[in-house]
C-alpha positions as CSV (number, residue, x, y, z in Angstrom):
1,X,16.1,55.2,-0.6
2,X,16.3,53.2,-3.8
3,X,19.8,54.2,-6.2
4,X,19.9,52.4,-9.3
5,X,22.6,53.0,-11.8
6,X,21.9,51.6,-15.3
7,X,24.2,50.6,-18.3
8,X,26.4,53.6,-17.1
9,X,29.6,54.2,-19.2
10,X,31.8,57.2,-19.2
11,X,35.3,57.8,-21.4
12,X,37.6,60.3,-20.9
13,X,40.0,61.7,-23.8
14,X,38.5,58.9,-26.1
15,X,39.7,56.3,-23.3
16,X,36.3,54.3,-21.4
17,X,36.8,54.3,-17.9
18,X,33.2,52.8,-17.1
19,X,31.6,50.2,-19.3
20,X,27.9,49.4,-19.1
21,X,27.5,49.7,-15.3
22,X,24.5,48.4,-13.8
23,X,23.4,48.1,-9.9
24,X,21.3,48.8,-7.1
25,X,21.9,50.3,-3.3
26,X,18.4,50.0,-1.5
27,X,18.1,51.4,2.1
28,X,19.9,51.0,4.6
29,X,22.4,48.5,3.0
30,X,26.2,48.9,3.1
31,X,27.9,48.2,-0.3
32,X,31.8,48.7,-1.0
33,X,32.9,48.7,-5.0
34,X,36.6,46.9,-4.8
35,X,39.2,47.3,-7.2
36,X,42.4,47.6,-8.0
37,X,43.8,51.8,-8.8
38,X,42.1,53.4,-12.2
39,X,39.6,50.5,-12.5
40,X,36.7,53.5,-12.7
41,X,35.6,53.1,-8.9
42,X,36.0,57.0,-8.0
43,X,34.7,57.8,-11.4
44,X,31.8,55.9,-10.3
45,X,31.4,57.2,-7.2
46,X,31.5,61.0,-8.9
47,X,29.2,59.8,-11.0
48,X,27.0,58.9,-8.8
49,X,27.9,62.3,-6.6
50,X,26.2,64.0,-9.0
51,X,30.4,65.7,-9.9
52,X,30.1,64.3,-13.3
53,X,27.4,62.9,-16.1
54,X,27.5,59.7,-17.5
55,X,28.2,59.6,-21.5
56,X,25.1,56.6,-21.7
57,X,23.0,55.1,-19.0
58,X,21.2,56.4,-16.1
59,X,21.6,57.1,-12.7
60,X,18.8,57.6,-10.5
61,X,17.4,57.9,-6.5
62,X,14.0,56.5,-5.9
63,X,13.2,57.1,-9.9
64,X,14.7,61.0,-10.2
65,X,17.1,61.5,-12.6
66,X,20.7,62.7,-10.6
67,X,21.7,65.9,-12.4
68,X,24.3,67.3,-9.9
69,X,25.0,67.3,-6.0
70,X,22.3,66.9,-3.3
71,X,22.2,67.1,0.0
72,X,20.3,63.6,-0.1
73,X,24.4,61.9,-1.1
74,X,27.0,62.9,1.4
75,X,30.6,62.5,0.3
76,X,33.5,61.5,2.3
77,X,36.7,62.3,0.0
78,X,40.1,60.5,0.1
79,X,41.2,63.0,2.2
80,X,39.4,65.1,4.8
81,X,39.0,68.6,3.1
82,X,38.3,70.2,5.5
83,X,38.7,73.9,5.9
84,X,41.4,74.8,7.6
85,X,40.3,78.2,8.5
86,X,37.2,76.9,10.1
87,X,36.9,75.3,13.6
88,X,35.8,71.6,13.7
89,X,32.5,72.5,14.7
90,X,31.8,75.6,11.9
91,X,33.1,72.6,9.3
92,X,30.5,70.2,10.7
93,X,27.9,73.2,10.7
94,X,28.2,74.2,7.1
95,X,26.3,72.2,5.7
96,X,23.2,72.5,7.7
97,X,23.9,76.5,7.2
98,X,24.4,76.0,3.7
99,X,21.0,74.2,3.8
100,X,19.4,77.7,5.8
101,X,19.6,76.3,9.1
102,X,20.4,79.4,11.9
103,X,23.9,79.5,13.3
104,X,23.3,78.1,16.3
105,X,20.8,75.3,14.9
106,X,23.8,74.5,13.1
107,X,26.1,73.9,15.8
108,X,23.4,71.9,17.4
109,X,23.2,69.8,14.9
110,X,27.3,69.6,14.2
111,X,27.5,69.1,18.1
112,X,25.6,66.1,18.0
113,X,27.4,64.6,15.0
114,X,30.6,64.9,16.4
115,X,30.0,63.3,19.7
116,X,28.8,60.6,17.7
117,X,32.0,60.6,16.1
118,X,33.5,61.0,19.9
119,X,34.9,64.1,18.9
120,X,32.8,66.4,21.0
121,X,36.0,67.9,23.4
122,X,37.8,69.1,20.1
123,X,34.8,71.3,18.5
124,X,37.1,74.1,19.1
125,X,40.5,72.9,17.6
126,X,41.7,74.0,14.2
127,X,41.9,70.9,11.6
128,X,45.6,71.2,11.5
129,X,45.1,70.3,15.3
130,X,43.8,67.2,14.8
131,X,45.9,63.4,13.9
132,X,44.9,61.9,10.4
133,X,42.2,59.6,11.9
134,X,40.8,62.4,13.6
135,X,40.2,64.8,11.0
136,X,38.2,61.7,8.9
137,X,35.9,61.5,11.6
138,X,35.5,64.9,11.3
139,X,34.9,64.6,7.7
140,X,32.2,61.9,8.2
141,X,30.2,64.3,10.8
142,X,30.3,67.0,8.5
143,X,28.8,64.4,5.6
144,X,26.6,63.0,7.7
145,X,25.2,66.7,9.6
146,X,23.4,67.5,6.6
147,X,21.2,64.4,6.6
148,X,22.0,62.6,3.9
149,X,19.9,59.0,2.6
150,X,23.4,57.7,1.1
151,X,26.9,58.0,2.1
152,X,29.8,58.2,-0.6
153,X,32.8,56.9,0.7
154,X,35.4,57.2,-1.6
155,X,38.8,55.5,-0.2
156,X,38.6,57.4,2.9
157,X,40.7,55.2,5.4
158,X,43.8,54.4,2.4
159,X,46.4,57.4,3.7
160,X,45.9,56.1,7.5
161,X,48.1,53.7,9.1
162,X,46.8,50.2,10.0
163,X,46.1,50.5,13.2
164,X,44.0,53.9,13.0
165,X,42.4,52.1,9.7
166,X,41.0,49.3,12.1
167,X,40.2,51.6,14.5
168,X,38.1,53.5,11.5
169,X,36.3,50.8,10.0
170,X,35.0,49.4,13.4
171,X,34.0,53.2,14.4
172,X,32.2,53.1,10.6
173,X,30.5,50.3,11.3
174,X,29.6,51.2,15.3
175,X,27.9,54.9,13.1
176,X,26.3,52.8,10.1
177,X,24.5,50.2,13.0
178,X,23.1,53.4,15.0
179,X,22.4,55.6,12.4
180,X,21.6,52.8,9.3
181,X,22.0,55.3,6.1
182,X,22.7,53.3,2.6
183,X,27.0,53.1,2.4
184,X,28.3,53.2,-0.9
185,X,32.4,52.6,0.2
186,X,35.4,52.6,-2.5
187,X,38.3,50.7,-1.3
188,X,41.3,48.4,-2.7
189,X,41.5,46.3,0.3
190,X,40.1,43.1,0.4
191,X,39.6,42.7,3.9
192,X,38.5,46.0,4.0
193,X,35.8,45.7,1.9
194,X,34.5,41.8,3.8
195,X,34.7,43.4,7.4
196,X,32.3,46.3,6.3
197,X,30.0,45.2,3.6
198,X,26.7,43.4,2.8
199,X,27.8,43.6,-0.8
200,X,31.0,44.2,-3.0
201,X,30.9,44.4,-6.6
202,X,34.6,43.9,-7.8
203,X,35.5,46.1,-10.7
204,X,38.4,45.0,-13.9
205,X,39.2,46.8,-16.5
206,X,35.8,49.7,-16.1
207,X,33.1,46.6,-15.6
208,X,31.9,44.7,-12.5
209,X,33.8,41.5,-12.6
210,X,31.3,39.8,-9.9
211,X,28.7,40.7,-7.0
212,X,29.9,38.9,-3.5
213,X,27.2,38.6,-1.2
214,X,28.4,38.7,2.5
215,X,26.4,37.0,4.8
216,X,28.6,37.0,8.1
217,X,27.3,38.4,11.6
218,X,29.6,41.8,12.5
219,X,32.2,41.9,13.9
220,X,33.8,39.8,11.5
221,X,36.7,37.0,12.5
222,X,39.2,37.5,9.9
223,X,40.7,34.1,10.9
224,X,37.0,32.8,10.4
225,X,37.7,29.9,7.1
226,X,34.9,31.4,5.3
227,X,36.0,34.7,5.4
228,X,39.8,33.0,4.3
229,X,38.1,31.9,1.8
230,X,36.4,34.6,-0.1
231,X,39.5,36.7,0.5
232,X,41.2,34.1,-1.5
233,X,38.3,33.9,-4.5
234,X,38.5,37.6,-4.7
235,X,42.2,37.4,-5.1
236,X,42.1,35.1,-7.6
237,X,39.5,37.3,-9.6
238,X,41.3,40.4,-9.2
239,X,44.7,38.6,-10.6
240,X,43.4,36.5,-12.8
């Protein structure tokens, strides 16, 4: 899997959001895009969906031109959207029903999703059943059921609490190392963004600022100096 977005801007009501854009994900690599609220990062990341269509540049996966959604880019939202009229498991099948799988492929296949997510006892709850960290695991089982080469993470951990964000990103992390899809991950948290990534591209004012490459061994020792450091470097550029 090869996504390469290219001199990408967008404006909305005469106002750009996204000025000349340009990066790579390759495969297997996990990549967040920091910055601070209405900087363009979800605008991006729809972009890049296939939700929206960029006013100049190009955005393509392994050379083919994105024109709208695909099963081949799985999105994880801000917040779970999940249907609340569908047990956890028939939210996990749809898309692999969607996609013409049986029924009862389809709940094979959302089974073994969500005991990856270690959710496998509560295929049988109702969403509104289930505690705010719970129902964004769900979300990522139903992304990641329908097989997807790249994962669109768009913010998905802000609403929790600290704790069950922790507890999130090192369950991310224990999914990403087993199952090794390309991550593309929206966040505004610094730390965040250095405990999960190989990459973060930090976004002012519609444009990437500055590309951080992270080369720490996971888990990641937030008391570590170097990791101090770039915390403070991205600070500075963010404020600056």
């Amino acid at each position: 899997m090869h996504l390469v977005v290219d001199q990408v801007e967008k404006s909305y009501e005469g106002k750009k959001v996204l000025r000349n854009i340009s990066f790579h994900v390759d495969s297997h690599e996990f990549i967040c895009i920091l910055g601070h609220s209405g900087c363009g990062k979800s605008t991006l990341l729809n972009l890049i969906a296939g939700f929206l269509q960029p006013d100049r540049g190009k955005i393509t996966v392994n050379g083919e031109s994105i024109k709208g959604p695909s099963k081949s880019r799985g999105v994880v939202f801000q917040e779970h959207a999940l249907f609340p009229w569908f047990k956890v498991i028939d939210n996990v099948a749809f898309g692999p029903e969607v996609q013409g799988r049986d029924k009862e492929e389809a709940r094979e296949i959302a089974r073994k999703y969500l005991k990856l997510v270690g959710l496998e006892e509560y295929a049988d709850h109702q969403p509104d059943q289930l505690s705010g960290g719970m129902k964004q695991r769900v979300g990522i089982a139903r992304a990641l059921a329908s097989d997807p080469d790249i994962l669109l993470m768009d913010e998905p951990f802000g609403a929790l609490d600290v704790l069950t964000r922790d507890l999130m990103q090192k369950e991310l992390l224990r999914i990403w190392l087993e199952l090794r899809p390309s991550v593309l991950f929206i966040t505004h948290s610094i730390n965040e963004a250095l405990s999960l990534a190989d990459r973060i591209l930090v976004m002012k004012h519609g444009e990437v600022a500055e590309v951080f490459e992270i080369d720490m061994e996971r888990p990641r020792d937030k008391h570590r100096a170097d990791f101090a450091d770039l915390v403070s470097r991205i600070e500075k550029l963010l404020t600056d």
